[in-house]
C-alpha positions as MATLAB code, in Angstrom:
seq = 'XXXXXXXXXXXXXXXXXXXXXXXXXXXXXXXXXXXXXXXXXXXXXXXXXXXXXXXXXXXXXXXXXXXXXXXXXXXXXXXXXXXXXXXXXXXXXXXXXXXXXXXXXXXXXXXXXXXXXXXXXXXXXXXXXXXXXXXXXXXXXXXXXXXXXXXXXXXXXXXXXXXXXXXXXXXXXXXXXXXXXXXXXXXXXXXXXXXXXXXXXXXXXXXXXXXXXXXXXXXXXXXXXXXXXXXXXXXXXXXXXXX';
ca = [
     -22.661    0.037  -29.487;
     -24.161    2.498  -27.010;
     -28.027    2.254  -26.488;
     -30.788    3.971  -24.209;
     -30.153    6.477  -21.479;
     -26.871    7.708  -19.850;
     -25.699    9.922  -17.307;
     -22.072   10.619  -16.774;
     -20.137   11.129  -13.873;
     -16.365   12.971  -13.630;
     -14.227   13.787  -10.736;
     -11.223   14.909  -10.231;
      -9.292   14.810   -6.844;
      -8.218   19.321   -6.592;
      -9.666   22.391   -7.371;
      -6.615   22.643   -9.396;
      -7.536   20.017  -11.592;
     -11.399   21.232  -11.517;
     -10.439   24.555  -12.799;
      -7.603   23.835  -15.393;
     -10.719   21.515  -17.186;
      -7.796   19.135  -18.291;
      -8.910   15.991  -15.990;
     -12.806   16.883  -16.453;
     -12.182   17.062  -20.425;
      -9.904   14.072  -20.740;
     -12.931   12.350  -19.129;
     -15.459   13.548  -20.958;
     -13.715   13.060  -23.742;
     -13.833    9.490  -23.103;
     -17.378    9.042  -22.210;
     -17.825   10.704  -25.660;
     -16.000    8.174  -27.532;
     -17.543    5.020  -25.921;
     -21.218    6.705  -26.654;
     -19.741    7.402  -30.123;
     -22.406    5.449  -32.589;
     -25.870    3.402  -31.261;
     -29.206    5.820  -30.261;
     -28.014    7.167  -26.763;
     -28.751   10.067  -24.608;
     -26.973   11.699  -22.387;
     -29.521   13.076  -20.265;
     -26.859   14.959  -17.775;
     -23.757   14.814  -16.252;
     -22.259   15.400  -12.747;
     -18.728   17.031  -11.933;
     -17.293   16.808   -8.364;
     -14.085   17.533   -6.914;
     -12.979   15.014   -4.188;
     -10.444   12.482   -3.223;
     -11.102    8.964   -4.564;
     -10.512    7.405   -1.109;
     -13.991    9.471    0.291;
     -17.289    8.177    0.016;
     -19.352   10.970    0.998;
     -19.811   12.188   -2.330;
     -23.274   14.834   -3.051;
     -22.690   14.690   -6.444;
     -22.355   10.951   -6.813;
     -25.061   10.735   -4.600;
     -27.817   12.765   -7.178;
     -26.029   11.206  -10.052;
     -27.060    7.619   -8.821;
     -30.516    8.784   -7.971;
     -31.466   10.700  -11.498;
     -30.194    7.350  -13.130;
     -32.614    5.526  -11.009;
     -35.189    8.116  -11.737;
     -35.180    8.070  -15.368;
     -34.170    4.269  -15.983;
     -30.423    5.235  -17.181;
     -27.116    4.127  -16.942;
     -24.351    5.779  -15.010;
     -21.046    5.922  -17.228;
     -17.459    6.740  -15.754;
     -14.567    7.711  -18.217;
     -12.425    5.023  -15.600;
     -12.964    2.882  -12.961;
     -10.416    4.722  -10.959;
     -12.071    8.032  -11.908;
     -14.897    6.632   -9.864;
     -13.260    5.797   -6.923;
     -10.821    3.612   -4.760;
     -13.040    2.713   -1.877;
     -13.841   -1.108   -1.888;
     -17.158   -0.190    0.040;
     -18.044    2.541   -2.385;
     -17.778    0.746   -5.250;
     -19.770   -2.097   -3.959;
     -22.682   -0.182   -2.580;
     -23.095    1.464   -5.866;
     -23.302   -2.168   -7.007;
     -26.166   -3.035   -4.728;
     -27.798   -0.232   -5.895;
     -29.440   -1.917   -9.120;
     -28.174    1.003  -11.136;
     -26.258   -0.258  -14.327;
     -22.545    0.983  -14.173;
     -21.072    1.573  -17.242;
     -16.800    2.401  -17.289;
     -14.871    3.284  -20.583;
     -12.325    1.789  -19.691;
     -13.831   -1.395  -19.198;
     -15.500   -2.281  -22.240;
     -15.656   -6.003  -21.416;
     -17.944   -5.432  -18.568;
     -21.390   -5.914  -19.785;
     -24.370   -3.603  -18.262;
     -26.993   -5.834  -16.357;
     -27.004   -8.287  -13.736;
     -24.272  -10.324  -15.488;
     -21.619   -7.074  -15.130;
     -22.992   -6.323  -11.664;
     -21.398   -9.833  -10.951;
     -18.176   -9.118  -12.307;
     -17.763   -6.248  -10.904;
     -18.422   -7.339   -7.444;
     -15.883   -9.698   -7.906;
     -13.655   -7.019   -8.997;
     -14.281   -5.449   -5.330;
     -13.789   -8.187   -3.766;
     -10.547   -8.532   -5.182;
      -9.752   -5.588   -4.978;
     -10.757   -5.281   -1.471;
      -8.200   -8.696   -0.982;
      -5.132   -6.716   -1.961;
      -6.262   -3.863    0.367;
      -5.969   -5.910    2.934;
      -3.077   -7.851    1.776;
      -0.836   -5.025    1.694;
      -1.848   -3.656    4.753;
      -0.726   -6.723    6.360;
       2.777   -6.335    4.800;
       2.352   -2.554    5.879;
       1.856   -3.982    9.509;
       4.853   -6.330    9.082;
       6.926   -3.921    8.040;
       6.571   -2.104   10.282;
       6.357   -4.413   13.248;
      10.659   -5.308   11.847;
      11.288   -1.779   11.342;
      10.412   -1.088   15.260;
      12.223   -3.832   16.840;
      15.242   -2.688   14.876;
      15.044    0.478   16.367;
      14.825   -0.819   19.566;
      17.881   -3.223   19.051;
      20.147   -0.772   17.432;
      18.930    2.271   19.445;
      18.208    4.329   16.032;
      16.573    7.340   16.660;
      14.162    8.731   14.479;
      12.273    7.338   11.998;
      13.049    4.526    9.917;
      13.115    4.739    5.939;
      10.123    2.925    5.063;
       8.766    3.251    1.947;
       4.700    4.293    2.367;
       2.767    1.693    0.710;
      -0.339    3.096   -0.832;
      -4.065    1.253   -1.526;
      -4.604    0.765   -5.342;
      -7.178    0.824   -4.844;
     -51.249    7.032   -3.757;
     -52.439    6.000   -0.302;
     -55.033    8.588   -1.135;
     -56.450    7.152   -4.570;
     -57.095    4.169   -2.368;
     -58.892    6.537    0.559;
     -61.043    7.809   -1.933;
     -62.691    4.817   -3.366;
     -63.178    3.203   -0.280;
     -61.419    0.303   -0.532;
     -60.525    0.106    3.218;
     -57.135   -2.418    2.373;
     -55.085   -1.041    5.504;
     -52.312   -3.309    4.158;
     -52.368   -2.117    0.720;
     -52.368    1.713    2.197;
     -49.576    0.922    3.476;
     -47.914   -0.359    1.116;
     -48.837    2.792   -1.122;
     -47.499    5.043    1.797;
     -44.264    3.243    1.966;
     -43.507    3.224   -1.995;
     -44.467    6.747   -2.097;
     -41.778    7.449    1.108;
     -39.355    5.186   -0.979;
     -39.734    7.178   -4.137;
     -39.436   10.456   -2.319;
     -36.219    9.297   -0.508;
     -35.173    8.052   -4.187;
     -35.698   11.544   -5.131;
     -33.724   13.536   -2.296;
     -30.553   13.668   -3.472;
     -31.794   15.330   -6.590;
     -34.150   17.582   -5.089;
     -30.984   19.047   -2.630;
     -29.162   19.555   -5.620;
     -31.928   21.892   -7.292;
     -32.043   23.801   -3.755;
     -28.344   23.978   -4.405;
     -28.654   25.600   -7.890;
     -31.150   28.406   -6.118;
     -34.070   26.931   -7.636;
     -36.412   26.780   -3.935;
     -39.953   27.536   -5.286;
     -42.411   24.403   -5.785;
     -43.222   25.630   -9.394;
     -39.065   26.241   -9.848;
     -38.530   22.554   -8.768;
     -41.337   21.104  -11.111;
     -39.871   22.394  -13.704;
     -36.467   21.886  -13.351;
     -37.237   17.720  -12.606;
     -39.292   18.186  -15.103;
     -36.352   19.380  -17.371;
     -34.051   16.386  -15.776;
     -36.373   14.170  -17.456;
     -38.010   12.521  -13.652;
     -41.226   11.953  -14.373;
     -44.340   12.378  -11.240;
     -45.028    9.398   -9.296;
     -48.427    8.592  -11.640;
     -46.041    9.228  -14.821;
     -46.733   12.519  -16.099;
     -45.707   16.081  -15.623;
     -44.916   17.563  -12.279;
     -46.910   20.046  -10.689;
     -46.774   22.296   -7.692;
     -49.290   20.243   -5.452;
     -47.297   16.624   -6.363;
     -43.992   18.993   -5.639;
     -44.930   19.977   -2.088;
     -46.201   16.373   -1.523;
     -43.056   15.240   -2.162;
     -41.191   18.223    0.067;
     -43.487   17.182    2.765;
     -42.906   13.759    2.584;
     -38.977   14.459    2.704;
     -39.416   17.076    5.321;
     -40.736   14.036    8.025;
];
């Protein structure tokens, strides 16, 4: 049974597929029905249109860092709806992000299904290379065939395809340089958390400090002291992702 936060994430691989809605809904359809019971909410979700093999992904990219944000997990209807790129798959892994896939059930959230599916990488990552060796091969027979039997052109090989607050401190005078700095940096940290998801607001036309309070307000991200957003904590943020 579902329980806590979720955002989803749904791609599909055309524009064709983005605009007949049939891939997106099937998906979402899905996410719906493994949420179905439990006290969940799903606090947004995030459509993109690209091939599975890519890994440069905006979209993904502000999905993974508003589930960080707001402590959620990030739900795909299938594992191949997320993608097919061993590296991809394993760096969302590292993130510390809980992955959630309909279609795998089994796979707990938490450290435990973080394991198993890095193993799941790692195998899959194993047949990747496996059948481009037997790609190679293939084609290493193929060419001196040609060259024996003088066959022009090119052979009939099947393609085989992959299936896969420094300044609170200032202020009271504590003079800890080290602790300053370690303030500075978890404030840089947070803000890089947060650039993906402050792009995508610029994105959606929102460009105004007040606009973007708001709308991560609205996204459910609360302000680095854990209350509401305002302008001044806004522009700290721009300034510190501006450098």
């Amino acid at each position: 049974m579902a329980e806590g936060k979720f955002i989803s994430y749904l791609r599909v691989s055309t524009d064709k597929q983005g605009r007949s809605g049939l891939g997106i809904e099937a998906q979402r359809e899905a996410v719906v029905r493994y949420l179905n019971g439990g006290e969940w909410t799903l606090s947004a979700e995030y459509v993109e249109t690209e091939s599975g093999r890519r890994s440069d992904r905006p979209k993904l990219a502000t999905a993974l860092s508003h589930a960080k944000a707001i402590g959620a997990k990030l739900v795909f209807a299938k594992l191949d709806r997320l993608t097919r790129n061993v590296d991809l798959l394993r760096s969302l892994v590292a993130s510390g992000v809980d992955l959630v896939f309909c279609d795998l059930p089994s796979v707990p959230p938490g450290p435990m299904g973080r394991f198993l599916l890095t193993q799941m990488a790692a195998v899959a990552e194993l047949e990747a290379g496996l059948i481009g060796e037997r790609t190679k091969n293939a084609l290493a027979v193929a060419k001196k065939r040609i060259v024996r039997t003088g066959q022009r052109g090119r052979p009939d090989i099947k393609r085989l395809g992959n299936p896969n607050g420094a300044r609170a401190l200032k202020g009271k005078q504590v003079g800890n340089a080290e602790a300053v700095a370690k303030l500075k940096a978890s404030a840089a940290q947070r803000a890089g958390d947060l650039k993906a998801i402050v792009d995508d607001i610029k994105r959606s036309g929102i460009t105004s400090v007040r606009g973007i309070a708001e709308e991560l307000h609205a996204r459910g991200i609360r302000a680095p002291r854990g209350d509401t957003w305002h302008p001044t904590a806004v522009s700290r943020l721009l300034s510190r992702l501006s450098t």
